[in-house]
C-alpha positions, -999 to +999 in steps of 0.1 A: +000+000+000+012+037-008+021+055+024+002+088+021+010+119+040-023+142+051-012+181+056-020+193+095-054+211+085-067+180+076-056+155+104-083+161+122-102+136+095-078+109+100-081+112+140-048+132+141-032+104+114-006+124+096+003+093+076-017+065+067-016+036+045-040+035+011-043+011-019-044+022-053-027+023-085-032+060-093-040+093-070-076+093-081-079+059-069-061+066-038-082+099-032-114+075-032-098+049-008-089+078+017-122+087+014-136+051+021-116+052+052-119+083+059-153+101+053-150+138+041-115+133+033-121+138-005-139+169-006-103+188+010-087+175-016-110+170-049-127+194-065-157+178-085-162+211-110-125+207-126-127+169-122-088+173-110-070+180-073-085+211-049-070+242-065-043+253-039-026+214-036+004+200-051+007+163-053+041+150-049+045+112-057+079+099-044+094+132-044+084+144-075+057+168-082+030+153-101+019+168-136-006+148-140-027+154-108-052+124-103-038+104-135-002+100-120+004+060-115+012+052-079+033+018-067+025-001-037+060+017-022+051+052-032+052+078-011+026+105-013+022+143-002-005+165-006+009+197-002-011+232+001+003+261-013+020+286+009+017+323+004+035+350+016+050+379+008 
């Protein structure tokens, strides 16, 4: 199973979780499966309008930012971030 890493504002979903484990072969799949465990989880991170990843997250699959968002393939030893953005100035 992918190890998946949830961002602090959305711990409280997992029961303070900031890693969990998820099957799935892509991110979408992966995204559903979080949500199967984790009810609620999916609408922090999907956005149904744009059919795609919330607006504002960066997926980073085993270190590498994902172009693809939910398309990107996934391996049982992936590792998984779903970064928000940061702003500043």
């Amino acid at each position: 199973m992918a190890e998946v890493w949830i961002p602090p504002q959305m711990q409280d979903v997992t029961g303070g979780q900031e890693r969990v484990q998820v099957d799935g072969r892509t991110v979408r799949q992966l995204v559903n499966n979080l949500d199967n465990q984790f009810p609620g989880l999916k609408s922090m991170l999907y956005d149904e309008e744009e059919d795609d990843i919330m607006a504002g997250l960066a997926v980073i699959v085993d270190g590498e930012a994902s172009q693809l968002g939910l398309l990107e393939r996934v391996s049982e030893t992936s590792e998984v971030h779903f970064l928000p953005a940061i702003g500043g100035g």
